[in-house]
Backbone as a chain_set.jsonl record, in Angstrom:
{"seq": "XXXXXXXXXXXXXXXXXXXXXXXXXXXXXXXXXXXXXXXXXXXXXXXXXXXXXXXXXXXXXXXXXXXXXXXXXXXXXXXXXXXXXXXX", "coords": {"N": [[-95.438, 67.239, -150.821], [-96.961, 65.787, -153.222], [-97.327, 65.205, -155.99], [-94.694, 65.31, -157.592], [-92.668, 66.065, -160.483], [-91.549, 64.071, -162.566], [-89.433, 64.994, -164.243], [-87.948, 66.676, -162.663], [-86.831, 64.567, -161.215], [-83.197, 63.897, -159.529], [-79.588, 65.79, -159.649], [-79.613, 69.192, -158.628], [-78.166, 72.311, -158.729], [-78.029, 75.567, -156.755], [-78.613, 78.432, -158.915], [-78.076, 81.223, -157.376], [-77.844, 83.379, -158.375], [-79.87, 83.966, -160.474], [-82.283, 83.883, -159.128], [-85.341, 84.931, -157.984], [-87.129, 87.11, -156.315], [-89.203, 85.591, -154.38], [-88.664, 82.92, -155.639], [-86.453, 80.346, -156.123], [-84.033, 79.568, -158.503], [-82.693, 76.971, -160.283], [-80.012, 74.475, -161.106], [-79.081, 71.654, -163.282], [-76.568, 69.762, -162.043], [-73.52, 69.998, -163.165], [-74.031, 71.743, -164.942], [-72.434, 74.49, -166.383], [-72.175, 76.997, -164.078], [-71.036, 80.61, -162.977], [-68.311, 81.005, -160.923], [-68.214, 79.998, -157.636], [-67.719, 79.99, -153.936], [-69.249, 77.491, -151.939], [-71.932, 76.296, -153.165], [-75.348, 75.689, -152.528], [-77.003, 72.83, -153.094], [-79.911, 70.497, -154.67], [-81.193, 67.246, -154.127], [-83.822, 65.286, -156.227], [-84.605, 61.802, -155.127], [-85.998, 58.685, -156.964], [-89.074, 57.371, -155.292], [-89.566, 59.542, -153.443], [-87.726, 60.566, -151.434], [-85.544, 63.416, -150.357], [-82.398, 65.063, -150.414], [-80.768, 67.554, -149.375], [-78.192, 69.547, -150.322], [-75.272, 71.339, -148.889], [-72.64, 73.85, -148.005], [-69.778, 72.138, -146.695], [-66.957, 70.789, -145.207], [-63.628, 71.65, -146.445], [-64.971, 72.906, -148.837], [-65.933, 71.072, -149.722], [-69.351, 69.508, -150.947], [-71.848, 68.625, -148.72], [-74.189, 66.249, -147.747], [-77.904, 66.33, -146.782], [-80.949, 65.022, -144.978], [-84.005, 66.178, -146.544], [-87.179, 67.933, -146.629], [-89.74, 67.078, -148.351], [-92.315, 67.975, -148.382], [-91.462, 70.8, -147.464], [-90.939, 71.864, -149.752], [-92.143, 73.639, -153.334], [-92.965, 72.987, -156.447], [-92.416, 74.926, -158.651], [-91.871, 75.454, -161.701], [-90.318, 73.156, -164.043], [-87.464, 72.457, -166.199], [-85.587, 71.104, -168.366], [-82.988, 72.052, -168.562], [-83.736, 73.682, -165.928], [-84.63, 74.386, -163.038], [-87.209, 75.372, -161.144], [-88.227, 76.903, -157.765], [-89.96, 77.288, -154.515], [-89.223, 77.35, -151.883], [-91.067, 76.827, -148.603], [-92.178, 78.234, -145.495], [-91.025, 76.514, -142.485]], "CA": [[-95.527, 67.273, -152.269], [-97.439, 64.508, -153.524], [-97.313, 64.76, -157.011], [-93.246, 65.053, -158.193], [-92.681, 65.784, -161.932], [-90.232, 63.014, -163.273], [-88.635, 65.867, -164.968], [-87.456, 67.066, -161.062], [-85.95, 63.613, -160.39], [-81.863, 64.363, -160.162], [-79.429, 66.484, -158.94], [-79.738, 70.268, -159.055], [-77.75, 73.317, -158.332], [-78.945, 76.524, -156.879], [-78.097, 79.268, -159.63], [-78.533, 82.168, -156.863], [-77.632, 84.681, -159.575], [-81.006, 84.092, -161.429], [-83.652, 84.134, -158.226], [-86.558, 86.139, -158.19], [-87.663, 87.044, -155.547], [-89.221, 84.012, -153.219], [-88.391, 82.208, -156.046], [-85.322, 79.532, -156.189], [-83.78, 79.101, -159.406], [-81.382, 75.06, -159.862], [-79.452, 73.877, -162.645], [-78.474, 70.327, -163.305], [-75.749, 69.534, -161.853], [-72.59, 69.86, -164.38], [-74.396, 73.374, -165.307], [-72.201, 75.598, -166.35], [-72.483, 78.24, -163.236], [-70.002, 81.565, -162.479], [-67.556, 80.658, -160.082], [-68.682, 80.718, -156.259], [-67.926, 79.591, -153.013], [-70.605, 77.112, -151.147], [-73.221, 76.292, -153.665], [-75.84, 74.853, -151.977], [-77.91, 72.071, -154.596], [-80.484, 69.363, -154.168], [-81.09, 66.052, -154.916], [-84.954, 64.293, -155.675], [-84.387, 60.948, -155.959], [-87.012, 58.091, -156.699], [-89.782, 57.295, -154.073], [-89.934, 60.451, -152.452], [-86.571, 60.803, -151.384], [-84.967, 64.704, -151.241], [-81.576, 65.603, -150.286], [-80.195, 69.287, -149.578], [-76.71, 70.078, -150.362], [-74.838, 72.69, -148.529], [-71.121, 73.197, -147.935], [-68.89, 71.093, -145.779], [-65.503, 70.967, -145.268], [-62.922, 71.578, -147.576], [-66.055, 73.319, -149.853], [-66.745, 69.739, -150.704], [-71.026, 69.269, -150.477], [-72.74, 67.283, -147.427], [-76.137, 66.025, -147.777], [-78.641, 66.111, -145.316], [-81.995, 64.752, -145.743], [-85.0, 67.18, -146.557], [-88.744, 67.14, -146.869], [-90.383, 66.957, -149.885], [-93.587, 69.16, -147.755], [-91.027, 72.211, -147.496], [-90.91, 72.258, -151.671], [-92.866, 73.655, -153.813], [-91.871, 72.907, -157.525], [-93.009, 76.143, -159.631], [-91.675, 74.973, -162.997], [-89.123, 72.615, -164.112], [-87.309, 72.349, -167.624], [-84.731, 70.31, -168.709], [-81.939, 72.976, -167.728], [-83.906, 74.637, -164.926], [-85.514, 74.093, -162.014], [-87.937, 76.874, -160.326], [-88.68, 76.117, -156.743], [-90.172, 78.067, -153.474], [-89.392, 76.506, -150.81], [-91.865, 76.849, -147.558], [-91.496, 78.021, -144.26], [-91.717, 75.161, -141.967]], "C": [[-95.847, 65.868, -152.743], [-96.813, 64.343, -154.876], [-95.461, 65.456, -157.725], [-92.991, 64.897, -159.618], [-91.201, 64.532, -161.915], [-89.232, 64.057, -163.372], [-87.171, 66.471, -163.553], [-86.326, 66.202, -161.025], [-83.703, 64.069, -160.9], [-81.507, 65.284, -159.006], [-79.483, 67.942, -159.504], [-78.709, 71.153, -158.295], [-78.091, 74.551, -158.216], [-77.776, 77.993, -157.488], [-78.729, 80.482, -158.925], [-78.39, 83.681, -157.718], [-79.196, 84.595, -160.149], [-82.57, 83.83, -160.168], [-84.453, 85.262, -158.627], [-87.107, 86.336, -157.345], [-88.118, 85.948, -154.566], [-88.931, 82.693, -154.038], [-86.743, 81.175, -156.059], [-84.117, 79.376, -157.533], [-82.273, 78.017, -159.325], [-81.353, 75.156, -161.377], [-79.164, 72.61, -162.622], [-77.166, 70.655, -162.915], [-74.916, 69.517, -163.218], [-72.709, 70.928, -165.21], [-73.146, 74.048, -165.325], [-71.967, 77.118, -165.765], [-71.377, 79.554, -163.034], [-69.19, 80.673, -161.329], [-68.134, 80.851, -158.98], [-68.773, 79.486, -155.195], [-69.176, 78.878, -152.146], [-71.476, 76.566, -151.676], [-74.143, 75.575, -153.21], [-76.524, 74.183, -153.644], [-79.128, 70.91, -153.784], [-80.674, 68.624, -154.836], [-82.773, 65.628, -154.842], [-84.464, 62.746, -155.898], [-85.935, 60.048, -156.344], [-87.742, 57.859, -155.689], [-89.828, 58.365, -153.429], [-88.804, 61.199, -151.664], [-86.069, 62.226, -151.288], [-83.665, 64.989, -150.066], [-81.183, 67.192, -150.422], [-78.899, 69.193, -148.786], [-76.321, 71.432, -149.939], [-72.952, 72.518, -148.628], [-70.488, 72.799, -146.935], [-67.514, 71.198, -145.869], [-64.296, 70.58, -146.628], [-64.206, 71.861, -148.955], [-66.235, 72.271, -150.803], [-68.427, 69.981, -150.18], [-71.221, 68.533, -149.244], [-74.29, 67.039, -147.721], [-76.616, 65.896, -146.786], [-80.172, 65.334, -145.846], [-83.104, 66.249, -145.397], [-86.447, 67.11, -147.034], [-89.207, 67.9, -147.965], [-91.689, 68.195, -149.435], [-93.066, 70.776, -148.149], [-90.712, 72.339, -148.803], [-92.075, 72.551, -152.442], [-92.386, 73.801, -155.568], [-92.871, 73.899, -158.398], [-93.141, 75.708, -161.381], [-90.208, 74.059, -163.051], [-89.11, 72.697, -165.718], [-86.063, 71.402, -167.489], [-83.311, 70.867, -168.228], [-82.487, 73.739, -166.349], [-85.148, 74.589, -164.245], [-86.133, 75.682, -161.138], [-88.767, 75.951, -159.043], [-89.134, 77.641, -155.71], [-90.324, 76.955, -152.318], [-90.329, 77.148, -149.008], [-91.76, 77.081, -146.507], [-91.992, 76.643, -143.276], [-91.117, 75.052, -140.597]], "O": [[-95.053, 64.933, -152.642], [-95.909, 63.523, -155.04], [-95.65, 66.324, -158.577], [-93.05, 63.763, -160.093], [-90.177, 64.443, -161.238], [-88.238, 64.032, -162.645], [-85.947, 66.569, -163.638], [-85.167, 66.591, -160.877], [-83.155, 64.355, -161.964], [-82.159, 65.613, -158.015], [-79.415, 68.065, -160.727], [-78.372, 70.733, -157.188], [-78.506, 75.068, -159.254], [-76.752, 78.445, -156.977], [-79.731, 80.966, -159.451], [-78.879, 84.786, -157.486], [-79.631, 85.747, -160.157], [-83.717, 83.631, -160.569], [-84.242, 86.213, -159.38], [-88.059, 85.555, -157.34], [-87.214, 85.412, -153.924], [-88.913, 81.59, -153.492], [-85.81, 81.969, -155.935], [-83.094, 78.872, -157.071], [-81.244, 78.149, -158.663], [-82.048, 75.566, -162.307], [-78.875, 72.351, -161.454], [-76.612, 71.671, -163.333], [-75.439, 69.116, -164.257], [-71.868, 71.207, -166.064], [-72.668, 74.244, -164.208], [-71.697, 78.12, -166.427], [-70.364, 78.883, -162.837], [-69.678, 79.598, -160.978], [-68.752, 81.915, -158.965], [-69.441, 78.456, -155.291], [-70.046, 79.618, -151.687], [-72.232, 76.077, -150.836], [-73.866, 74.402, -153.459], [-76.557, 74.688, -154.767], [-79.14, 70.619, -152.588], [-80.522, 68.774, -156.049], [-83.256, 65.568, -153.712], [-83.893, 62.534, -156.968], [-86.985, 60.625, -156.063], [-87.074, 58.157, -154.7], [-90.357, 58.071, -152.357], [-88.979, 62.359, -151.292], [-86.08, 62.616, -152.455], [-83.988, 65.119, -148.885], [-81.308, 67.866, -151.445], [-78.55, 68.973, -147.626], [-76.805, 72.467, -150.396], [-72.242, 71.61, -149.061], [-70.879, 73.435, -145.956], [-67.029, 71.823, -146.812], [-64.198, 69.633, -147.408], [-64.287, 71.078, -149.901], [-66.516, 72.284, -152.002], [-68.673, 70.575, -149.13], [-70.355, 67.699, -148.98], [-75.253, 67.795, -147.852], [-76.029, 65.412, -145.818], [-80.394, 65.14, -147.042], [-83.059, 67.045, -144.459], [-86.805, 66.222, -147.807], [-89.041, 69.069, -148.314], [-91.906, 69.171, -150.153], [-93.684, 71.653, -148.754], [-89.931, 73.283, -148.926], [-93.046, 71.807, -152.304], [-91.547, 74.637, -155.903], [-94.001, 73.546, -158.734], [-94.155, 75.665, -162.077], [-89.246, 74.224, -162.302], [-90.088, 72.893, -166.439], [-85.683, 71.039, -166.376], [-82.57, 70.15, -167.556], [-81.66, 74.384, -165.706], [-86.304, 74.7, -164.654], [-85.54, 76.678, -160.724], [-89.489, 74.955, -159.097], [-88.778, 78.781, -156.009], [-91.161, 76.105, -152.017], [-89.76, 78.092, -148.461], [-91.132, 76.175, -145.96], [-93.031, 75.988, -143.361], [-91.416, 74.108, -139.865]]}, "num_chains": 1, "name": "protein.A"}
């Protein structure tokens, strides 16, 4: 993924209640979500940078790193991120 909206940069949470099919749907972090075990989220940061959050012990997060290639950013908004991510 070359081109990275600004809008992206941050962390996100994946609101698996609102997918669509191969689609992804993320919230900013601090979103508002139903209650639920695990949530995975991700992070872009500057430069290129992407983090993917899963759960870890004591259903605290872990980051791992992740490639920017396996993303494809559909739409972003200010509350909500639309992603498909790639097989790879």
């Amino acid at each position: 993924m070359a081109d990275l909206p600004a809008e992206a940069l941050g962390r996100w949470v994946h609101a698996r209640e609102e997918d669509e099919g191969d689609l992804r749907v993320y919230r900013p972090a601090g979103y508002e979500l139903p209650p639920a075990r695990g949530r995975r989220g991700i992070e872009f940061r500057p430069g290129g940078e992407l983090l993917v959050y899963g759960p870890g012990p004591a259903d605290r997060p872990v980051a791992a790193p992740g490639r920017l290639e396996d993303v494809e950013v559909v739409s972003v908004e200010p509350d909500r991120l639309t992603l498909r991510w790639r097989a790879g």
